[in-house]
FIVO-890848 format. One line per field, with one value per atom (N, C-alpha, C): residue number from 0; residue in three letters; atom name; z, y, x. Coordinates in Angstrom, 2 decimals. Layout:
marfi [NUM:...] $
fidren [ala:...] $
vexvex [CA:...] $
zz [Z:...] $
yy [Y:...] $
xx [X:...] $
//
This chain:
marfi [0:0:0:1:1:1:2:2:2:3:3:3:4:4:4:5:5:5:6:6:6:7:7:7:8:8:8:9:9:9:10:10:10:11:11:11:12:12:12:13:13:13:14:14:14:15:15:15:16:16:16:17:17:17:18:18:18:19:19:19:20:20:20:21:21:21:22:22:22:23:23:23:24:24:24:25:25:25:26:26:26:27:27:27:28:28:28:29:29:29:30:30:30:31:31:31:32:32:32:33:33:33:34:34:34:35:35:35:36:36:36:37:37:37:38:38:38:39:39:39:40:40:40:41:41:41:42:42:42:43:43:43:44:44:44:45:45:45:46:46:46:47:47:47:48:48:48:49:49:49:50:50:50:51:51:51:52:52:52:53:53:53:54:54:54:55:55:55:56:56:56:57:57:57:58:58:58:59:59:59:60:60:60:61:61:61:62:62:62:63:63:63:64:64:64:65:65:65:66:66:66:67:67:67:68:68:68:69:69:69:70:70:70:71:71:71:72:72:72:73:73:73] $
fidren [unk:unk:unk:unk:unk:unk:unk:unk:unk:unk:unk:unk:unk:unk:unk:unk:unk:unk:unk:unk:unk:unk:unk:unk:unk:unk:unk:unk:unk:unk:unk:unk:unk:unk:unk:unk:unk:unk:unk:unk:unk:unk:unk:unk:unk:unk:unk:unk:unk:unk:unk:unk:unk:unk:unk:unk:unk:unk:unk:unk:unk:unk:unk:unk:unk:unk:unk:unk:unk:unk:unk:unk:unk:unk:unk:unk:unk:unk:unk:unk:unk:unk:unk:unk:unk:unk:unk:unk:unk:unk:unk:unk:unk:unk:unk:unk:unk:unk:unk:unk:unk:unk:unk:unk:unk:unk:unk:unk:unk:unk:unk:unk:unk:unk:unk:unk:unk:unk:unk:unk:unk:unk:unk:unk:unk:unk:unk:unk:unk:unk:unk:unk:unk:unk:unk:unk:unk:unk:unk:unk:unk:unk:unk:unk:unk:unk:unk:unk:unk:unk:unk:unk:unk:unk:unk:unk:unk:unk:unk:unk:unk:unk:unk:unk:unk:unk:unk:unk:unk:unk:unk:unk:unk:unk:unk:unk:unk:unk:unk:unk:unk:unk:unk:unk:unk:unk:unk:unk:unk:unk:unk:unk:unk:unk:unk:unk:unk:unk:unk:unk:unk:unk:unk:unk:unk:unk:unk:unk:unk:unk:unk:unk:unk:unk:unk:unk:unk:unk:unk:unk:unk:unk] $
vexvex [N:CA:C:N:CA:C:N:CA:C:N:CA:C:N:CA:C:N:CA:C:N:CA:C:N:CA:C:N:CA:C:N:CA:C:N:CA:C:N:CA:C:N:CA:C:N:CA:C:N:CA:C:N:CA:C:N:CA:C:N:CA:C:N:CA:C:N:CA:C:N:CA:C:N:CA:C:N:CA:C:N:CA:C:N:CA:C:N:CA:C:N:CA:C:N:CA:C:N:CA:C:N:CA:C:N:CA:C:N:CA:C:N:CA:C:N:CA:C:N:CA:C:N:CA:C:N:CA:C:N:CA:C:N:CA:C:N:CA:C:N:CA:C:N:CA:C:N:CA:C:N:CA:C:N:CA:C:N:CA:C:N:CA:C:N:CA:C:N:CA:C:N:CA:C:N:CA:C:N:CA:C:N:CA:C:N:CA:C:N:CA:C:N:CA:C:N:CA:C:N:CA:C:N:CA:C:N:CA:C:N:CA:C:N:CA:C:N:CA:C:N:CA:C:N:CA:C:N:CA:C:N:CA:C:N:CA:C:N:CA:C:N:CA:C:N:CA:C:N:CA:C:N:CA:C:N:CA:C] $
zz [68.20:68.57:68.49:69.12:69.40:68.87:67.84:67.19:67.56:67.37:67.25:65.43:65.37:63.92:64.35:63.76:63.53:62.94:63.46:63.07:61.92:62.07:61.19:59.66:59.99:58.58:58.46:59.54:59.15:59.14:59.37:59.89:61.10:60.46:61.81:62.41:63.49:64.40:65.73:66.19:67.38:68.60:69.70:70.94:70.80:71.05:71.13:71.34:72.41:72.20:71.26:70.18:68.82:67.61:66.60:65.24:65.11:64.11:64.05:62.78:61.78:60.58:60.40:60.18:60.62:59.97:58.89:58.54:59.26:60.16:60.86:62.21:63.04:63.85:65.34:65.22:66.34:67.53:68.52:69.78:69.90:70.75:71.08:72.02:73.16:73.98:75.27:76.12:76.97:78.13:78.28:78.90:78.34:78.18:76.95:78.02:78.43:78.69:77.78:77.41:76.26:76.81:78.56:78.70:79.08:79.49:79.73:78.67:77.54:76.36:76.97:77.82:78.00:77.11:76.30:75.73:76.40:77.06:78.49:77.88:77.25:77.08:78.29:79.40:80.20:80.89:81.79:82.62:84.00:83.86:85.54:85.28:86.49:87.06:86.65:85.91:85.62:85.96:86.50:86.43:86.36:86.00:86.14:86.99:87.78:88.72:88.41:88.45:87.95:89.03:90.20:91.38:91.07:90.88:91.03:89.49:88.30:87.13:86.06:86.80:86.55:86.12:85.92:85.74:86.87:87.77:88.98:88.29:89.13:89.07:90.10:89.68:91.26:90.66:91.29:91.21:92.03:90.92:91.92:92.97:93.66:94.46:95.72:95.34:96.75:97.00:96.52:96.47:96.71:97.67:97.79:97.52:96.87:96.56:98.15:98.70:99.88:99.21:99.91:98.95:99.79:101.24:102.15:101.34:100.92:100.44:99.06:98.54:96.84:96.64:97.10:96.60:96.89:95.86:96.05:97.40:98.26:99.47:99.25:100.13:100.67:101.73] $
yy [90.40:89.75:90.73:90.79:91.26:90.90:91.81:91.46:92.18:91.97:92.45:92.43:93.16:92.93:92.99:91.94:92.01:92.70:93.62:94.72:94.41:93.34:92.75:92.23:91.36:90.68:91.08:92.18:92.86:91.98:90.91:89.71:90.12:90.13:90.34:89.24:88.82:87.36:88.00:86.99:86.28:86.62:87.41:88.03:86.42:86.51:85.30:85.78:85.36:85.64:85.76:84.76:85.01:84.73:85.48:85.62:84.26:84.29:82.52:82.69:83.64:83.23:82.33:80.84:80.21:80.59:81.68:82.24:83.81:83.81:85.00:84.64:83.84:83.17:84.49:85.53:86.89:86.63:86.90:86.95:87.82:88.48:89.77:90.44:90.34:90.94:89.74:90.34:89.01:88.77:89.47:88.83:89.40:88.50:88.44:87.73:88.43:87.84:87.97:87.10:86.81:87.09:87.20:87.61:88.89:89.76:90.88:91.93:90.92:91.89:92.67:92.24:93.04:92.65:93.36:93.05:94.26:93.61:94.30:93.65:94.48:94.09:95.04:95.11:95.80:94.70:94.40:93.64:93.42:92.93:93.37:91.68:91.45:90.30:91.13:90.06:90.31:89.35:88.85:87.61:87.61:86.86:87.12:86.19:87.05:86.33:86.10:84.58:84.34:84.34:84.96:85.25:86.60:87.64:89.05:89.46:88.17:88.44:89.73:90.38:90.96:90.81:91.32:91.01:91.82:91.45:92.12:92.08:93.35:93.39:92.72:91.53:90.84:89.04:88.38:87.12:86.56:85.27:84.52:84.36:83.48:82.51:83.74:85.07:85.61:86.27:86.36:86.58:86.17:86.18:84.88:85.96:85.01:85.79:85.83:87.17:86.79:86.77:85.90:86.42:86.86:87.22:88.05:89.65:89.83:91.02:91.03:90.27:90.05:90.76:90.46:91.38:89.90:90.44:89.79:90.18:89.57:89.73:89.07:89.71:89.54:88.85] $
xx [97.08:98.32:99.49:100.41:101.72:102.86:103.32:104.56:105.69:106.79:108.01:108.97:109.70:110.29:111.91:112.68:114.36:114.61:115.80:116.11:117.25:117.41:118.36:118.12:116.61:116.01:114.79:114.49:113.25:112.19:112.23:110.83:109.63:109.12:107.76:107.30:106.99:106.91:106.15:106.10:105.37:106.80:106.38:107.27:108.65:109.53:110.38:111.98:112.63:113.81:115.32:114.65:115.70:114.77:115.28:114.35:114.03:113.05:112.59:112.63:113.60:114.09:115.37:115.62:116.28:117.61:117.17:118.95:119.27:118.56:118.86:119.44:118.16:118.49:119.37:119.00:119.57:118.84:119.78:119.27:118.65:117.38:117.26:117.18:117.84:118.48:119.04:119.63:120.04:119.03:118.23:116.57:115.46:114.59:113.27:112.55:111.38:110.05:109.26:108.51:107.46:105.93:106.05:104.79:104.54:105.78:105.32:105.70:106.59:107.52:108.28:109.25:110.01:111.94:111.78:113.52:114.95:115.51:116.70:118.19:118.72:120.03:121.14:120.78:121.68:121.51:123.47:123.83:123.73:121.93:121.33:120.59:120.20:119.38:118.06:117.85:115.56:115.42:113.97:113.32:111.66:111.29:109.54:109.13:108.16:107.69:106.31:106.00:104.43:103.26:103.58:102.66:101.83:103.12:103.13:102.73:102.88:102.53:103.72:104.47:105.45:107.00:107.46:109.52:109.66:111.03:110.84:112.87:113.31:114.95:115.94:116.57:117.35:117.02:117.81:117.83:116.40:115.82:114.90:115.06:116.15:116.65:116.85:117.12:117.06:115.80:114.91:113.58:112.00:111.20:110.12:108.70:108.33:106.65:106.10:105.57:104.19:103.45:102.40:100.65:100.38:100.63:99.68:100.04:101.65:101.88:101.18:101.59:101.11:102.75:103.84:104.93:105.79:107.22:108.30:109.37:109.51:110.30:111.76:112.55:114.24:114.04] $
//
């Protein structure tokens, strides 16, 4: 299994976007995927796409999975 530790309360846990020590309670970054572990505190559009199985960079909504591509399209 895959952990992460707060750098704050030093807790070791289960991938999750804020500590699950309820007196710590820290965000950890401003996009957290839990399935690919990715923690991105820079002020960009992430999203994961569950076709492509990946985090791709850019908003859903302007983006469409092909499956003929297996890629995210504009």
């Amino acid at each position: 299994m895959t952990k992460i530790k707060c750098s704050y309360c030093q807790l070791e846990q289960a991938p999750a976007a804020r500590c699950t020590n309820v007196a710590c309670g820290r965000r950890f970054a401003r996009y957290v995927c839990t399935i690919c572990h990715i923690y991105e505190d820079a002020p960009k559009s992430i999203y994961h796409c569950h076709d492509c199985g990946i985090c791709r960079v850019g908003r859903p909504g302007e983006y469409m999975h092909c499956p003929t591509c297996n890629a995210c399209v504009r």
